[in-house]
N, C-alpha and C positions, 0 to 999 in steps of 0.2 A: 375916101376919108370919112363917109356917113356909116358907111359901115363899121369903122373903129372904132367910131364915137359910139356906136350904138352898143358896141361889145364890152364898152366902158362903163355904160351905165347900170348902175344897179337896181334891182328889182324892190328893194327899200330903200329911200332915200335914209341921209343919215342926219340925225339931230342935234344939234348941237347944246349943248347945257353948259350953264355956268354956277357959281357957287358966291355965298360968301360965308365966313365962318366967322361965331362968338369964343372965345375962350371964356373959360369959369373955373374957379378955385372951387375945390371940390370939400374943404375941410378937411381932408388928408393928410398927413406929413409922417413921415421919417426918421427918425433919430438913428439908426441902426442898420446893418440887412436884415436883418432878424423883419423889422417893421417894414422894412424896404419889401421882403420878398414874401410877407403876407398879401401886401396891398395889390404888389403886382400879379398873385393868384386873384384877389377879388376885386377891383375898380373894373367900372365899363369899358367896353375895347374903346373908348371913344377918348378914353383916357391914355393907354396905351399908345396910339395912334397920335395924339399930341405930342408925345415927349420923343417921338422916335422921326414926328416931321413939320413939326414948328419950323424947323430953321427952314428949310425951303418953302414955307410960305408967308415967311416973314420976312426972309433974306434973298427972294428969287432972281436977285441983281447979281450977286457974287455967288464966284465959284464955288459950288457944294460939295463941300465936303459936310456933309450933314451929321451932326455930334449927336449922339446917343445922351438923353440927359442922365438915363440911370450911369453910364460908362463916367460923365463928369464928374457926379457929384460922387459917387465912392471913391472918387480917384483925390478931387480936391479936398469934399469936404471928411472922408475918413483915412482916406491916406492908403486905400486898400489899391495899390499901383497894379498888382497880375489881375486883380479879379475886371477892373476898369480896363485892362488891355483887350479882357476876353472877350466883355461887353460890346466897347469899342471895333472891336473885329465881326460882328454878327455884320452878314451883307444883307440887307435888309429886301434888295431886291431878289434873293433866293426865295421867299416867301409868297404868300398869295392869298392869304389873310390874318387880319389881326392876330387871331387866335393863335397862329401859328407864330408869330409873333412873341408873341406872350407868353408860350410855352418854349420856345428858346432861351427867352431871357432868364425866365422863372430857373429853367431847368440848370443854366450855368450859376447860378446864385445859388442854387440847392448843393448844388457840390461843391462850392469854397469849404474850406476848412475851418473860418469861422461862426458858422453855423450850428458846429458842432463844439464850439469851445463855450466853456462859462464866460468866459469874457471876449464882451463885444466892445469895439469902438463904436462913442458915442460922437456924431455930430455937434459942436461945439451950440451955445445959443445962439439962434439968429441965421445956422444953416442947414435947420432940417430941409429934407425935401419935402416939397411942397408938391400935393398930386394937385393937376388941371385936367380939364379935359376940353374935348374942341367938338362943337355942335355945327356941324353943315347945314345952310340952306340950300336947296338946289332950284333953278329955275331954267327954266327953252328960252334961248336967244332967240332974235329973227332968222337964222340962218339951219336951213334945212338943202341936202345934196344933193347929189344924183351919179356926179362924173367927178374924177379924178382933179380936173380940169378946174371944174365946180369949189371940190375941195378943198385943193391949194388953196385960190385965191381967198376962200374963209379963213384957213388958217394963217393969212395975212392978217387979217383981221381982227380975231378973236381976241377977247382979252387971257394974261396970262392964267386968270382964277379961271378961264374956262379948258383952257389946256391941263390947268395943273388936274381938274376934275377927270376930264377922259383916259388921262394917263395912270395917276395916282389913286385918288380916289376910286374909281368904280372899279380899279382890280385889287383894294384891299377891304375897303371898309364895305364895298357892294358884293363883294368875292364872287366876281365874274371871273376869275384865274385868268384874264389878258387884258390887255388896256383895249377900250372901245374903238379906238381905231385900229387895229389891227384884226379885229372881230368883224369889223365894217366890211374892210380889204376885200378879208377871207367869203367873206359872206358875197362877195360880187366875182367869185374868180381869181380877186390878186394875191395867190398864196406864199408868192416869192416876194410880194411886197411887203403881206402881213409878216410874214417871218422876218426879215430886215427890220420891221419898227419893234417888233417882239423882241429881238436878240438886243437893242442899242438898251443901254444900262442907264437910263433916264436920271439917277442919282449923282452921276458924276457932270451933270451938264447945267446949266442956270437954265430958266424956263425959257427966256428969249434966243440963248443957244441951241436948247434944245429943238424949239421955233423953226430953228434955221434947220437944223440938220432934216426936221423931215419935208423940208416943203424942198430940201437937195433929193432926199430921196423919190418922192413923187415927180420931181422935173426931168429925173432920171430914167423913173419908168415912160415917161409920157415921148421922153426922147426917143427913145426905145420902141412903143408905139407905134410913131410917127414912121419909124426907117421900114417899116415889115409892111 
């Protein structure tokens, strides 16, 4: 068994970080796409990044379905129902940073049809879009790893701002192209593990579900483990 353990452990232990985040009205607003799809060529990714995941870290109790703000509000407040479907359908976990992000979005509002017409629908008063954007702070918990074993039990632990950061955060706004634990995994050997927390679609789960599903998958490997 010392021997297992020992083949478990990795050569970096791994850090844990956690966050808390400001929102801020940026002076920005909308009346148009026309004004819509200027702004979302030029505001900070940080801005971007707000309106695409506010709700799950506002609403990380209930089940995500996480609303595209640009998809609502051309849907509600201009009435433009195809172009808000198209919005609305962008999967946001194909991506792997803002930018690309951004250039999706941009790129299907550039090819509406009214873009290219003299008349635009205007936002009525009182519901422009309003641009925000969301400022991270990041800081080291107490909790640093070694073993699988180790692991888990943190992620018992952890708060959800600290999940939402290893998972979300550091593979959009850090553009690491994978979330930190499965970087971790990979990094110690467990490449059928990293692949398993890589493939789960993080967007469709509440953080505390999603909580559950990887401390199922490490209980897994560790069972697993234990038989050989």
């Amino acid at each position: 068994m010392a021997q297992e353990t020992k083949q478990l452990r990795a050569s970096e232990p791994f850090q844990f970080f956690t966050q808390v985040h400001l929102r801020e009205l940026t002076g920005l607003k909308a009346r148009n796409i026309k004004e819509l799809f200027y702004h979302i060529k030029t505001v900070p990714g940080s801005v971007i990044y707000h309106h695409t995941h506010h709700f799950l870290q506002q609403h990380q109790f209930l089940t995500p379905e996480p609303p595209n703000d640009f998809a609502y509000w051309v849907t509600e407040a201009l009435n433009e129902v195809k172009l808000g479907e198209r919005l609305a359908s962008i999967n946001i976990c194909d991506f792997t940073s803002i930018r690309a992000i951004r250039d999706e979005i941009a790129g299907i509002i550039e090819k509406h049809p009214s873009l290219s017409k003299g008349y635009l629908k205007e936002a009525n008063e009182g519901e422009e879009f309003h641009f925000m954007k969301s400022i991270s702070f990041v800081f080291p918990t107490p909790y640093a790893v070694s073993t699988l074993e180790e692991f888990k039990e943190v992620l018992k632990k952890i708060s959800i701002h600290s999940l939402y950061f290893h998972i979300f955060e550091a593979r959009l706004r850090l553009e690491r192209g994978t979330n930190d634990f499965s970087n971790w995994f990979e990094s110690m050997g467990e490449d059928e593990l990293a692949r398993k927390v890589l493939k789960l679609d993080p967007y469709t789960y509440t953080m505390e579900k999603l909580r559950e599903k990887l401390i199922r998958l490490i209980e897994d490997r560790l069972k697993n483990v234990s038989k050989t």
